[in-house]
Structure formats: C-alpha cells, structure tokens
TIZA-328900 format. One record per residue (C-alpha): x, y, z. Coordinates in Angstrom, 1 decimal. Example, Ala and Ser with C-alpha at 12.3 -4.5 7.8 and 13.67 -1.06 7.14 Angstrom:
- X/Y/Z
- 12.3/-4.5/7.8
- 13.7/-1.1/7.1
//
This chain:
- X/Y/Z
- 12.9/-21.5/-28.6
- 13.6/-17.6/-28.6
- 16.4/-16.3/-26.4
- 16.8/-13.1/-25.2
- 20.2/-12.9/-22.9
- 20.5/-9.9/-20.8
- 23.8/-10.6/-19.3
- 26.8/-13.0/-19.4
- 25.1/-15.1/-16.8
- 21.0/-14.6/-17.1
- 19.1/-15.4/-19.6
- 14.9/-15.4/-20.8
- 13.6/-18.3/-23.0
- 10.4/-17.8/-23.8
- 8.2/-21.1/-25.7
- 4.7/-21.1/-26.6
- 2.5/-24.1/-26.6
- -0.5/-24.7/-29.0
- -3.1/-26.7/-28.0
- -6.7/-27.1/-26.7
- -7.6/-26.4/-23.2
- -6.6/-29.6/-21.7
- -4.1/-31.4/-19.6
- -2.4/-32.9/-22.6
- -2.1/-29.7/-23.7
- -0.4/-28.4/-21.0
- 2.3/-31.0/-20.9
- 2.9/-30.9/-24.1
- 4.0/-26.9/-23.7
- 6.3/-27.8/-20.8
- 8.1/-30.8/-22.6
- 8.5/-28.3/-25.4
- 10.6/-25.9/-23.4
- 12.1/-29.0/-21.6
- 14.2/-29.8/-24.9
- 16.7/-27.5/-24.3
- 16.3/-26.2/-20.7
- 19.6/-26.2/-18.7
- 20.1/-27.9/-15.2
- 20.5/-24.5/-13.7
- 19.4/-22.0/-10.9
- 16.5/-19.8/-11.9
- 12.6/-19.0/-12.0
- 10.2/-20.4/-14.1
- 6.8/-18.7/-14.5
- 3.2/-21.2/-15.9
- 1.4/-18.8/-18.6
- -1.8/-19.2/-19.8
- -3.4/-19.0/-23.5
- -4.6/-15.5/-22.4
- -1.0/-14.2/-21.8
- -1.7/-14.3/-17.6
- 0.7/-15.6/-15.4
- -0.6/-18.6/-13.4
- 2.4/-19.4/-11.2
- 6.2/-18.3/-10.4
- 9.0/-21.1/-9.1
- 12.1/-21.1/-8.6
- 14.9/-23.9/-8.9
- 18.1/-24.9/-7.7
- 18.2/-27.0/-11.0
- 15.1/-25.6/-13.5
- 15.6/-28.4/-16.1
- 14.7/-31.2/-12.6
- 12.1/-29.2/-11.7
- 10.1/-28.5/-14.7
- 10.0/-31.9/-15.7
- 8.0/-32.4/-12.4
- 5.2/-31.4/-14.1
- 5.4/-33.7/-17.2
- 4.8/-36.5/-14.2
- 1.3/-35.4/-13.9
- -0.3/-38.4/-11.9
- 1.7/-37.5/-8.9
- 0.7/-33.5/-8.8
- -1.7/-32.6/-5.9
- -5.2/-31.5/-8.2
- -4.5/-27.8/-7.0
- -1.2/-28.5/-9.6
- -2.8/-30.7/-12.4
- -5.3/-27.9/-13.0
- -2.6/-25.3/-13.3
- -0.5/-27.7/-15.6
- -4.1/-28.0/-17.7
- -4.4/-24.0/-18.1
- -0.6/-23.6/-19.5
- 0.2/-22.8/-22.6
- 3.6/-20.7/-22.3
- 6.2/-20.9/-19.7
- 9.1/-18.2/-19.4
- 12.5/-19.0/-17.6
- 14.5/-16.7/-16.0
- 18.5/-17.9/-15.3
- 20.3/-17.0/-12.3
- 23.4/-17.4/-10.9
- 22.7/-19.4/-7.5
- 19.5/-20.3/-6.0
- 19.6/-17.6/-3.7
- 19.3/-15.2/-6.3
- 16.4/-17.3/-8.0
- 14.7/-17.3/-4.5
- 14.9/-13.4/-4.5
- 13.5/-12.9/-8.0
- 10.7/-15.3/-7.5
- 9.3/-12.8/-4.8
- 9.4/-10.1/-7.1
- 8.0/-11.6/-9.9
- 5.2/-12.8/-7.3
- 4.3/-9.5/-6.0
- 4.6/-7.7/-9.8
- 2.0/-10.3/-11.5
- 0.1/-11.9/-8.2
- -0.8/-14.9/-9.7
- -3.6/-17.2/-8.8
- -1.8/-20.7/-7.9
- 0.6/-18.5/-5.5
- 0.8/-17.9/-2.0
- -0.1/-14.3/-1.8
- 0.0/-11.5/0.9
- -3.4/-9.7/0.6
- -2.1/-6.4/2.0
- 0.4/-4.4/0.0
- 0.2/-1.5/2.0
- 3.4/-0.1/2.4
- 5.3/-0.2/6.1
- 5.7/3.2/7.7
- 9.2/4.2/9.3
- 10.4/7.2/11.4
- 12.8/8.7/9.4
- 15.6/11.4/11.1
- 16.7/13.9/8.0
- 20.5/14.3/8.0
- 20.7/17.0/5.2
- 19.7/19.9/7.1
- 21.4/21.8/9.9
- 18.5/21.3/12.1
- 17.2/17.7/11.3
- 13.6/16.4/11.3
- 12.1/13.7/12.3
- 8.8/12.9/10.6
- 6.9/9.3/9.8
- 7.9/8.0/6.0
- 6.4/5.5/3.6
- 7.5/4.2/0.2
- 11.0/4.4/-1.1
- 13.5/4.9/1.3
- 15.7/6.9/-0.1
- 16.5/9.9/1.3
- 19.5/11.0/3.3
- 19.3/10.1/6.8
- 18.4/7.6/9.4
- 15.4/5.4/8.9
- 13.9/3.3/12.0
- 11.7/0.1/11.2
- 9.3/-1.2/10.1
- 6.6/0.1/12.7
- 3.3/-2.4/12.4
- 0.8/0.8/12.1
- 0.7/3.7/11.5
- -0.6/4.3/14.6
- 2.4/2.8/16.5
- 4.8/5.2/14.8
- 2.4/8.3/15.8
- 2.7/6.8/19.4
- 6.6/6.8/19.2
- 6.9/10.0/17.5
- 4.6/12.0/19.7
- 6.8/10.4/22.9
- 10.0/11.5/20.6
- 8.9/15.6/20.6
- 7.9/15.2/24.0
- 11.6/14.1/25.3
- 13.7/15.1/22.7
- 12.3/18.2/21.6
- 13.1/17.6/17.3
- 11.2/19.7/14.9
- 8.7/17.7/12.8
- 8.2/20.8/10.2
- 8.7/21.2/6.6
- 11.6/22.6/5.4
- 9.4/25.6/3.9
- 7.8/25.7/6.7
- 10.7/26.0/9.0
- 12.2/28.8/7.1
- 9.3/31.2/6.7
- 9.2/31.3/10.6
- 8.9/34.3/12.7
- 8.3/33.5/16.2
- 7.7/29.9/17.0
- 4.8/27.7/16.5
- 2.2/25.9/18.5
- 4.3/23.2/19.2
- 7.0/24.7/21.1
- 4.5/26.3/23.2
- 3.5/23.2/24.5
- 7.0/21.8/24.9
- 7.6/19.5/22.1
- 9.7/21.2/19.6
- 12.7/23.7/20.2
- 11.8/25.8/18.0
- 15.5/25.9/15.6
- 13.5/28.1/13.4
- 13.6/31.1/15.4
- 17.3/30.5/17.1
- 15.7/29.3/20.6
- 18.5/26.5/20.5
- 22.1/26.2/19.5
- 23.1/23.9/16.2
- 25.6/22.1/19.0
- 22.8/21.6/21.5
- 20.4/20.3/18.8
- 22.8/17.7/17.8
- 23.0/16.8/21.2
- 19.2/16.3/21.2
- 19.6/14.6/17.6
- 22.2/12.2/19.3
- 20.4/11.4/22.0
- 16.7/10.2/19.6
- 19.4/8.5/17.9
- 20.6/6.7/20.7
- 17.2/5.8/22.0
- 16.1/4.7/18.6
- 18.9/2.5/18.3
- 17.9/0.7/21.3
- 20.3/2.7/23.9
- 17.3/3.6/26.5
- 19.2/3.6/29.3
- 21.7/5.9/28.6
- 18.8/8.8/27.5
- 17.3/8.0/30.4
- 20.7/8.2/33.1
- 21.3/11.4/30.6
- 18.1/13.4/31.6
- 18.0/12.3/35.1
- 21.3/14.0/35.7
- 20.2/17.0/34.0
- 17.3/17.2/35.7
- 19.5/16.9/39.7
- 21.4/19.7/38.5
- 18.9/22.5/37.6
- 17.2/21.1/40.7
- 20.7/21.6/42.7
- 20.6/24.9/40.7
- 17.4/25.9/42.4
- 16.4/26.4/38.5
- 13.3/24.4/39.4
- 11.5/25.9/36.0
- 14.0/23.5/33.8
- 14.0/21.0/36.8
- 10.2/20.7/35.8
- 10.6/20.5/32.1
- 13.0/17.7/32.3
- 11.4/15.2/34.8
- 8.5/15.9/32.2
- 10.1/15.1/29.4
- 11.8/11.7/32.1
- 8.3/10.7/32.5
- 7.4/10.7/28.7
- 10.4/8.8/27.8
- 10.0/6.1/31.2
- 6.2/5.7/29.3
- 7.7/5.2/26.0
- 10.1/2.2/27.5
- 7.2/0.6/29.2
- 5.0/1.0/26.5
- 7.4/-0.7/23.9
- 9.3/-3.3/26.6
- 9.3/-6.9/25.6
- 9.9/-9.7/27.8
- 12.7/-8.7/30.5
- 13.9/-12.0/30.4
- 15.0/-12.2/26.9
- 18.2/-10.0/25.5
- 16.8/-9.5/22.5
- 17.9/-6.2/20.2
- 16.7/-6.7/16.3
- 14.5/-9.9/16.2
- 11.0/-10.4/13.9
- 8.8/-13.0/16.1
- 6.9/-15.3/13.3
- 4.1/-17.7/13.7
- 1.6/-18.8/11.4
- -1.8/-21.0/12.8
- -4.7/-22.4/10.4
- -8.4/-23.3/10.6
- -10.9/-24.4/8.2
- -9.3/-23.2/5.2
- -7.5/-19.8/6.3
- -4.1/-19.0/8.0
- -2.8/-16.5/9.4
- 0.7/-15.1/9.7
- 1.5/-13.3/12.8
- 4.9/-11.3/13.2
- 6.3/-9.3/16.0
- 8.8/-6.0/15.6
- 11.9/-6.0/17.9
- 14.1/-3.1/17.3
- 16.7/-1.7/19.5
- 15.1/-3.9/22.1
- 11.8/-2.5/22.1
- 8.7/-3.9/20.9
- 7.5/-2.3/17.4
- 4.5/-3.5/17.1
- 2.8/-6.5/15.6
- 0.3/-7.1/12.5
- -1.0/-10.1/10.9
- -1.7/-11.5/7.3
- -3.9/-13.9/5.8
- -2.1/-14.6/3.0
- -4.5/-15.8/-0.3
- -4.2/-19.3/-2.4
- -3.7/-21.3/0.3
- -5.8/-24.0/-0.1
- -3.9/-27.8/-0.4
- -0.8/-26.6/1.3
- 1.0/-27.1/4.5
- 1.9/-24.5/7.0
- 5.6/-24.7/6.6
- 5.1/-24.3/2.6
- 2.8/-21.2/3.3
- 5.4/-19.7/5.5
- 8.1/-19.9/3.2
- 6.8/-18.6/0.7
- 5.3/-16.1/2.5
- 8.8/-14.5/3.9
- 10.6/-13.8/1.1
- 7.6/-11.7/-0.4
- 7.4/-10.0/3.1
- 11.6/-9.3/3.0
- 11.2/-8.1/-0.4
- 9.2/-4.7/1.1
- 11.4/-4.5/4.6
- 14.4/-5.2/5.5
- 14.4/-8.4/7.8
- 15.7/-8.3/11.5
- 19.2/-10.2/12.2
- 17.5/-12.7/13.5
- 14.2/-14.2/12.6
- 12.2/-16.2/15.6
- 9.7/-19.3/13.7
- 7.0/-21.5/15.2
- 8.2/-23.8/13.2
- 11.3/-25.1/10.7
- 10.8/-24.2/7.5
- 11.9/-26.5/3.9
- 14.1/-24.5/2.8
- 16.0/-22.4/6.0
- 19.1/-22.5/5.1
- 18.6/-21.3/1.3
- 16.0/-18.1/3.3
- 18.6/-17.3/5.3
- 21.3/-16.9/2.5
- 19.2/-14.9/0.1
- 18.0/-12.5/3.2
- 21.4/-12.2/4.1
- 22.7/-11.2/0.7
- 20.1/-9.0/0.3
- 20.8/-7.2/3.9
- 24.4/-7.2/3.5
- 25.2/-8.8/6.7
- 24.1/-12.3/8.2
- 20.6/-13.4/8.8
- 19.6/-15.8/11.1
- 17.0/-18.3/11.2
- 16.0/-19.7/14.5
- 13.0/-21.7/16.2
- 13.6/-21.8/19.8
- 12.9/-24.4/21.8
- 13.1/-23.3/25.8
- 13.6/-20.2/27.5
- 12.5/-16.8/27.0
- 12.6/-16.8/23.2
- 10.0/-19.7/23.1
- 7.8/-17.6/25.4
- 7.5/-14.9/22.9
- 7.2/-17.3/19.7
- 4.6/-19.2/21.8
- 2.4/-15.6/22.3
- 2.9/-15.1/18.9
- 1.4/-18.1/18.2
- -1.6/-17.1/20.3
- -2.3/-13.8/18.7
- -2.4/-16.0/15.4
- -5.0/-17.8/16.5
- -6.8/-15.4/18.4
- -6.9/-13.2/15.1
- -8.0/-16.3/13.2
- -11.4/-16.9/15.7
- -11.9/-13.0/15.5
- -11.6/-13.3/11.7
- -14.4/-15.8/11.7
- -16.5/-14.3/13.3
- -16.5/-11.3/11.7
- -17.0/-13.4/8.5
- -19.6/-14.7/10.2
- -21.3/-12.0/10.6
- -20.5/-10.3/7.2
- -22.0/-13.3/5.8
- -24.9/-13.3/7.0
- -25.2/-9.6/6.4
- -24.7/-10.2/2.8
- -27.6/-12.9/2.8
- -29.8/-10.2/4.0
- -28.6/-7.6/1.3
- -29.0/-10.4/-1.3
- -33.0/-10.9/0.7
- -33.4/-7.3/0.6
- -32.9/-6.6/-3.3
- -33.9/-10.2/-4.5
- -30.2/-11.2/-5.8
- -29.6/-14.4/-7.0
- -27.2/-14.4/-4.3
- -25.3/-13.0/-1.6
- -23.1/-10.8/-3.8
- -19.2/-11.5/-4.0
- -18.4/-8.1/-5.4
- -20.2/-4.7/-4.3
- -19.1/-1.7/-6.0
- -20.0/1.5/-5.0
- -20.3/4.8/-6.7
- -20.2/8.4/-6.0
- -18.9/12.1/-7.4
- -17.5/14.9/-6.3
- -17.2/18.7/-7.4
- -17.9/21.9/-6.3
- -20.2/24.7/-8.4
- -19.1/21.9/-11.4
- -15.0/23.2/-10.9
- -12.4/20.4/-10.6
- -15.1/17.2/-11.2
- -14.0/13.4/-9.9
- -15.9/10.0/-10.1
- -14.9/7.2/-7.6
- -15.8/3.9/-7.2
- -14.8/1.8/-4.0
- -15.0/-1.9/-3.9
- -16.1/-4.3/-0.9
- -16.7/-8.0/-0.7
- -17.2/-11.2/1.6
- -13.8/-9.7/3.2
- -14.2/-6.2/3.7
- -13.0/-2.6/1.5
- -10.8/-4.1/-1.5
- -8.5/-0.7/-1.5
- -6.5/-1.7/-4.3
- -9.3/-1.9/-6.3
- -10.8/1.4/-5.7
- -10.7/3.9/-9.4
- -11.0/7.5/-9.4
- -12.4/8.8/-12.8
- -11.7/12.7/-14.2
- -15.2/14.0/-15.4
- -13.9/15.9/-18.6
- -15.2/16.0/-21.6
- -18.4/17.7/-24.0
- -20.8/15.3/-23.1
- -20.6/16.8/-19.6
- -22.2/19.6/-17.9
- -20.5/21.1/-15.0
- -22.2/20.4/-12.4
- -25.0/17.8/-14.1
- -24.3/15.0/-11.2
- -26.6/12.6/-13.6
- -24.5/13.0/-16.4
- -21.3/12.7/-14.6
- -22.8/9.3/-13.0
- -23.7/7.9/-16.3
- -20.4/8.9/-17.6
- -18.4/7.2/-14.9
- -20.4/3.8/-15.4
- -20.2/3.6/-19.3
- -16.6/4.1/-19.1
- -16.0/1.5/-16.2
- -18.0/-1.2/-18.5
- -16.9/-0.3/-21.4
- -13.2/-0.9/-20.2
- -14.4/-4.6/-18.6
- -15.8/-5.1/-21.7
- -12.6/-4.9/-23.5
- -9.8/-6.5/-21.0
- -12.6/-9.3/-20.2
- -14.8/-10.0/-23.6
- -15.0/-13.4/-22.9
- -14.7/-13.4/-19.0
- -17.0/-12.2/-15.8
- -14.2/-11.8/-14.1
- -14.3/-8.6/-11.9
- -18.1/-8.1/-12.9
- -19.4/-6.8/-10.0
- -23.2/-8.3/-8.7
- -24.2/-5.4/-7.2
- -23.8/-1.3/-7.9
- -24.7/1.1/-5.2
- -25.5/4.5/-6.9
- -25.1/7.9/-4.5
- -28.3/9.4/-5.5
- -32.5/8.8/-6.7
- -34.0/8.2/-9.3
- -31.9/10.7/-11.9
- -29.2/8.8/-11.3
- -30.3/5.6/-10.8
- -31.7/6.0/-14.6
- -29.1/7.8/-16.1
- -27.2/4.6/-15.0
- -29.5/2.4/-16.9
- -29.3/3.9/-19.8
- -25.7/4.1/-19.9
- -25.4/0.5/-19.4
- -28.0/-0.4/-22.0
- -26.3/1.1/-24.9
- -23.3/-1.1/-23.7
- -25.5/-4.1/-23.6
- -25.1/-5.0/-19.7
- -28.3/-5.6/-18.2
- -27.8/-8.5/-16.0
- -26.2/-6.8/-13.2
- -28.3/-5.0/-10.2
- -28.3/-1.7/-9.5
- -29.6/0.4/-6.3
- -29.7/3.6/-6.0
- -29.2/5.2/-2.1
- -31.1/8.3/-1.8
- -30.9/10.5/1.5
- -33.6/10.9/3.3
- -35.9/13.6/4.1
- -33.4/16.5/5.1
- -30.4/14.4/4.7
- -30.9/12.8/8.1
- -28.6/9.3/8.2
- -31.1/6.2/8.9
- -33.9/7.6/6.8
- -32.1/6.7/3.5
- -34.6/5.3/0.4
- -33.5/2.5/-1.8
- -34.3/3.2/-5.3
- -34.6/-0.2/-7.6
- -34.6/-0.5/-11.4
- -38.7/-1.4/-11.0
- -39.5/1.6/-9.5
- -40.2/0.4/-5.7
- -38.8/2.3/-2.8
- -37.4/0.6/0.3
- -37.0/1.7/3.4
- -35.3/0.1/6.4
- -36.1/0.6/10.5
- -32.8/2.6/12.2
- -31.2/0.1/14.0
- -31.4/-2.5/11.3
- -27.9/-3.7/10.8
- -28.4/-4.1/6.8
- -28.7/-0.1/7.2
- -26.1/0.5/8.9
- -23.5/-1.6/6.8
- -25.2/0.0/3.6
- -24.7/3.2/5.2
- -20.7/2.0/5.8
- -20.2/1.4/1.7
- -22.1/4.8/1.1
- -20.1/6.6/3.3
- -16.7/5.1/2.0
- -17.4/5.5/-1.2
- -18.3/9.6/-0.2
- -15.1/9.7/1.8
- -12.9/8.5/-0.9
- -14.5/10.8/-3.8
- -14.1/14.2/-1.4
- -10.5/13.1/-0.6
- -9.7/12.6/-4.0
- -11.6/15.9/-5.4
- -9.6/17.7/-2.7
- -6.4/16.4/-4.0
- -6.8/17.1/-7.6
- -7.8/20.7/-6.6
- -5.0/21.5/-4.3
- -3.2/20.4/-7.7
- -5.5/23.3/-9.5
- -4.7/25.7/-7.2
- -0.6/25.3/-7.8
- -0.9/25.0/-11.1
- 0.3/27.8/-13.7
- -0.9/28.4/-17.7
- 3.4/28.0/-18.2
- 2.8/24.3/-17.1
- 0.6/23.5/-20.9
- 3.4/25.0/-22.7
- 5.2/22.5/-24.3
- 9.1/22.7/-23.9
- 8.8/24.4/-21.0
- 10.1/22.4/-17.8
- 10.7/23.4/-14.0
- 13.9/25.3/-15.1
- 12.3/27.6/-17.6
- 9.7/28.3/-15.9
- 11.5/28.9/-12.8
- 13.7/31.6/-15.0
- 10.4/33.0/-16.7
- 8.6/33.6/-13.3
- 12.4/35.2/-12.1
- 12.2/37.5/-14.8
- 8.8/38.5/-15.3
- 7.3/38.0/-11.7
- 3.9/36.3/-12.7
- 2.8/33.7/-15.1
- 0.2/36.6/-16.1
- 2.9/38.7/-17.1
- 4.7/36.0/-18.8
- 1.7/35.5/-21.1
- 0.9/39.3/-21.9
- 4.8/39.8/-22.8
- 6.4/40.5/-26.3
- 8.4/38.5/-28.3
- 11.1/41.2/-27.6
- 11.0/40.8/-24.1
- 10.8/36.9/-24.1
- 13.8/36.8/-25.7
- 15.4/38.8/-23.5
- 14.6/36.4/-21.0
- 17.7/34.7/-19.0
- 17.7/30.9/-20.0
- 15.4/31.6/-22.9
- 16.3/31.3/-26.2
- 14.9/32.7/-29.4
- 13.6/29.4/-30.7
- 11.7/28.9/-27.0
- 10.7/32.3/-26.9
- 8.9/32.1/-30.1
- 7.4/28.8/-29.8
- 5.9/30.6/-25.9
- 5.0/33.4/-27.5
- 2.9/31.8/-30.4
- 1.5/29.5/-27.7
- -0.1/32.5/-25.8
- -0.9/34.3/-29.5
- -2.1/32.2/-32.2
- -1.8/33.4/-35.4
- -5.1/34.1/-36.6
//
C-alpha cells in the first residue's frame, strides 16, 4: 500500500486491484486495502479499471465501513454492481467526521460520479454585492468567487430575482451601478439619474456623507431592517412637504412606493418571525425527485428554485436529501437555520460540519405546527407541482423525439443531439460551437467552442471550417473513449446544405465514423423561418408544414446552437480588439508593458523603436530591451 501523507493528521493510501471484470474481483481490491486501513474518520472513493471514479463516502470509522462491501449478499444491486466495476479505491483521513462529511461534497462535485447523488445544475448562485473599497460604493449583481471587499447579500434563486431587487434598490436608494472606469470618465451625469435611480456621485450631485447615508440605509434594508428605511423616508418625505418643497416631497413618496413594492413583493408569511431560514422539501414520483428550497434573508423572501438531483434510483428520500445538502452548502453559504420536510440520518453530524464551515451555529429543524410548518408544507407543494410539470414536459419531449427519430428513420428516439454551427465575419476572428440537447433539455455544460485556426482553413470557407470542427470533435472521442460510445452523439444537426452536409461526411470518413446520422438544416428560400430544408446523407430533401411542432423544436436546437456561436465569436473579438502586438512578446507582462506604452505612447511606436531608445526605457533593462527589439526585427 503506497502512502502519501500530507499532514500530521491526513493521509492518502492508494491500492490497486487486479482482476477480471467481476464481482470477485471487486472484493478482492477492497479486502486488499482493508489489510491495513485504520478505524478512522475519512472518505473513501470506488475506482474503476479505467482510472474513473465510481463513488465517494465518507466514514466516521473507514476501516467499519469499507468492509461493508466485502459482505456483498446484503448490498442493494445498485451497490453490488458498483463493488463489481472496482478495481482501486483511494482513502482520504480526516480528523472528525465532520470534516470527512465536508470533503466528500467536494470530491462529489470535482469528479461527479455515477453511483452518487448528483445536483444536475452547477450554475453558480447570483448575489448583490455592495463594493466597500471606493468612496462612492456600488452595488451591482455578482457570481462566482466571492471575494471582493464588501457586502455580499444571498444567494438570490435567479437571476431574475436579483434584477427585481436591484432595480427596486436604485429606485429608493439612489446607489450607482457603474463601473469604476466608467464612473470616472464622467462629465455630466448619465441616463440613469435622469430618470431618478442613481445620484449621480460622478459629477458631485451628492455629498460622500449623504451617500453613506444612502449606503447605510440599502444596508439596513438588505439586512432585513425594512421598517426603519421605510419610517426613514416617510419622515423625510412630511418635511419637504411641511417645507412646501413639494418637488423633493414627490421624489421621495416615489421612491416610498418602490420600496413598500419591494416589501410586499419579497414578504413571507406574516405569521412567522423568521430572519435567515432556507425552506427544504424534497417529493418523488416514478423514478424522479425533486428538491425544492426557499430563500429567507433579512426576513424577506429570496426566491425559490428546485433540483432534480441525478442517480437516484434505489434510494430513499431522506438518503437523497442528505446527500444532496452538503453539495448544495458547499457553493452557498447555508441560512442559520435550515426548515426540512422531513428528519434526515445523519442531522446532527449536517449540522456540525455546516456550522464549522459558517463559523457560527447551524440549525437543523423540521417543524411540526405553526407558521413554520405552513411554509415547509408549501414548499412541499411547489415540489410536487414542479415534479407533474416536469412530466409533462417530458412527456411531451418524448414524444417529440419519437417523431424526429420517424422523421429521419433513426433507430431510435435519439438520447444525445448535438448541434453545430460557425461564426465569423469577412473570415476575421473564426469560432465553431457545438451545443448539446437530450431527453431533458440544453446540456450547457457540455456545450464546446472550437478556434478555426490553422492552414487547412480558408477565411471565410464555412465548409472547411465545418469539416474542421467535426474531425477534431471525433477525433478527440476517439481517443478519451476507444473502447466506449460513451458521449457518441445519435444525431448531428449541421447549420447549412449540402456543402456542408458533405464536407462533414468526409471528414468523418477518414476517421472511420459512419454509423452516426447527420442532417443538414438549410434555410429556406430567402432565409424565411418555417421554410427550412433538411438535407440527408442520401440526398432526399425534407420539408415540414409551419405549425408542425417537430419544426419548431428543430428550429429551437438551430437557433441555440446560432446564438451560442455569435455570443462566443463576439467575445473572442472584443478580446481582438484589446489586444496589443506587446502581448506575443515573451517576457513581457502587464508591468512592462504598462511602462513601454508610458514611454512610448503606442504599441506601434514601441515596435518601430531602436535598441537605443528601448533601453532607455523606465523598467526596461538591456537584456529585455534586446530580446523586444529582436522580436520586432529578426535577424535576417
């Protein structure tokens, strides 16, 4: 057994297990590494002769719970077949279990594997985030890291529920939503304070004192301290009335009314004195759950979203749930207190790892009476509802599929559809994309963006750039899956006729793929939607009548897949248009070039200087200037 200790109190064993591809096999791999396993806390993850991880645990003691395994006749089948497929197992020491529970959620969302429950969405949560490093701060929706300086309020469900909050947030409080450059390459103010929802720092309409004030205030609303904002502007609004200064009378019961929207808009249940609470229920049918969760913050009602988590199959409710929550916790940071349908197995161990994770004390609760069982109840009742709604619209996309499997004589109703388009303009700043939909809808995660660069490529030949795109997409599942159809798709949508629809072909016959089917979508006479022509490898054309619903979800995929390739080319030329001939030189990072562009004024002018001059550059040294200068004139 190789160790590899990373600390005085965690440690990594890894063993590897020969065998054939049996049960016996697999047991014989975990009584290996059972040997000399220790009768601690810590995470154990099931390999597979491939190298792929299979499944994550964790274990108050791991040498108890690995042997588990090795007592095959009473796994559940879902278990014996993952026991069958290991060959290696890693273990990961910890120091308590609450610290095992912690890393098990990471390790699920880094490798996803297959005999884990898993969220299907790992779209990042947006939050409204209130700068602090700036004299004037703003206030703008954030996603990803938080780590800037400031406030951050959250998680919001959508982003559409932060837009509603932050939209309600100029309107009352009046905070600049700029960027910084932006802000300080003002003149007079901007659209926004013209119609009453920014202050306009920029152009010294406002104090520093009275923008703090306004900065306290959001604050105070944000953290759940309505009232007060509210009492605050009502009394301001009496006096400039009293004042006969009915002009700022007006613009203050405006901005009254958009913050009495906001609370009604975002009020929970009056009976319940709740502050910082996430509402949790999960329901199931046929197969599928669905987790349904509810936002409290400062009181006020967040939003809610729900999951269907994946690999759920042969497990109970509870299980599903909690495993579901630490994966969820491991993106957000969980409310105090945490309202559940249901108990869960392990509670008290949740409730210590979220609470060493959050730095103060987390509370796991499942109400029973009251107002607090109300709202548990109608979170119980939007999981269902979003469980009926789900199939039906599976439903629906199933039957779809059936007919796009009738339409272009599939085998079947394809599992995997990818779709393929380009993007460039007069041949300049070339992209390939390729979006992916299935039984369940878009699969974003698995959408690619391809660069079209190279000598085999014309600028601007859309045929070659096609052909290009699909030779390297196959040739890559070629090589990660050589033994596996994993990830084959059953059906390629082409953007274009016949040219591309046989430069396609040919790409994929030198790579020896000629069992998958390819359409080509071709728009119709003078580009008119609902007058599209299918193109198929035997030559026939297909047409479909307007309202036919096959059209119109084929008409969905193309536009997505058109969508995603124009957003991406845009991207990577906005990139083109920043970039400078300084950024190819190598040694040259943001501080050198900063000091070139200082001294000489232009990139242009940087590369038409003379040695002389380069040297005399501040922060350039003779070395540097050399190697810049011989960058911009080769020797011959």
């Amino acid at each position: 057994m190789a160790t590899d200790r990373f600390s005085e109190e965690t440690a990594t064993y890894t063993v590897k297990g020969i065998g054939t591809p049996d049960l016996e096999a697999g047991v014989a791999a975990i009584r290996n590494v059972l040997r000399t396993l220790p009768a601690r806390p810590g995470v154990y993850r099931m390999v597979d002769a491939a190298g792929s991880v299979l499944y994550v645990g964790k274990a108050k003691a791991l040498k108890n719970r690995v042997t588990n395994y090795t007592q095959v006749a009473r796994l559940p089948r879902r278990l014996q077949r993952m026991v069958a497929q290991t060959r290696d197992m890693v273990i990961v020491t910890t120091n308590t279990e609450a610290e095992a529970l912690l890393l098990e959620a990471q390790l699920i969302k880094r490798w996803r594997p297959p005999y884990n429950v898993l969220l299907r969405d790992d779209k990042s949560f947006p939050f409204i985030f209130l700068r602090e490093d700036h004299a004037f701060p703003r206030i703008s929706k954030h996603r990803g890291a938080r780590s800037g300086k400031g406030v951050f309020y959250g998680p919001f469900a959508s982003a559409g529920a932060v837009n509603a909050t932050l939209n309600a947030l100029q309107k009352v409080f009046l905070l600049r939503s700029c960027t910084d450059s932006f802000y300080a390459n003002r003149s007079r103010p901007c659209l926004l304070h013209q119609i009453r929802r920014c202050s306009a720092p920029c152009v010294g309409r406002i104090s520093e004192a009275d923008y703090a004030d306004l900065v306290a205030d959001a604050k105070a609303f944000l953290s759940g301290k309505t009232i007060e904002a509210q009492a605050k502007l009502a009394e301001a609004m009496q006096a400039a009335a009293a004042a006969q200064d009915f002009e700022i009378a007006a613009v203050l019961r405006d901005r009254l009314k958009a913050l009495t929207f906001i609370q009604g808009s975002q009020s929970i249940n009056a009976d319940t004195d709740l502050k910082d609470a996430d509402i949790v229920a999960i329901a199931a049918e046929n197969g599928v759950m669905c987790i349904q969760i509810f936002f409290i913050r400062g009181g006020q009602n967040w939003g809610h979203r729900a999951w269907f988590p994946a690999h759920v199959q042969e497990r109970d409710e509870a299980e599903v749930l909690q495993s579901f929550l630490p994966q969820l916790y491991a993106e957000i940071p969980p409310a105090r207190e945490i309202l559940l349908d249901r108990e869960l197995p392990e509670a008290a161990l949740l409730a210590d790892a979220l609470s060493e994770r959050a730095g103060h004390r987390i509370a796991l609760k499942v109400p029973q009476r009251g107002a607090n069982r109300k709202l548990v109840e109608q979170a119980s009742r939007n999981a269902r509802e979003a469980l009926q709604r789900r199939a039906a619209e599976a439903t629906t996309q199933g039957r779809l599929l059936a007919e796009l499997a009738d339409l272009f004589e599939l085998d079947a109703p394809p599992a995997r559809i990818e779709i393929y388009d380009n993007s460039h303009i007069m041949g300049t700043n070339a992209l390939g994309a390729m979006v992916v939909a299935g039984p369940q809808g878009f699969l974003k995660s698995q959408y690619r963006k391809f660069n079209m660069k190279g000598p085999e490529i014309t600028p601007g030949d859309d045929f070659a750039m096609m052909a290009a795109m699909l030779r390297r997409r196959f040739a890559r599942l070629q090589s990660e899956n050589p033994d596996s159809r994993e990830n084959w798709p059953d059906l390629l949508l082409i953007d274009g006729g016949k040219g591309q629809l046989s430069a396609v072909r040919a790409a994929l016959e030198e790579l020896g793929v000629e069992d998958v089917a390819i359409v080509g979508v071709a728009k119709g006479p003078d580009r008119n939607a609902g007058r599209e022509i299918f193109h198929l490898p035997s030559g026939r054309e297909l047409t479909l009548p307007p309202n036919s619903p096959v059209l119109f979800y084929l008409q969905r995929l193309r536009d997505e897949a058109h969508r995603f390739a124009i957003g991406a080319h845009r991207e990577k030329r906005a990139k083109a248009l920043t970039a400078s001939p300084l950024d190819d030189v190598p040694g040259i990072g943001p501080a050198r070039k900063k000091a070139l562009l200082l001294h000489f004024g232009t990139a242009r002018a940087v590369r038409g200087a003379s040695l002389e001059d380069l040297e005399r550059t501040p922060g350039i040294n003779k070395a540097m200037a050399r190697a810049l200068h011989q960058h911009f004139h080769p020797p011959l």
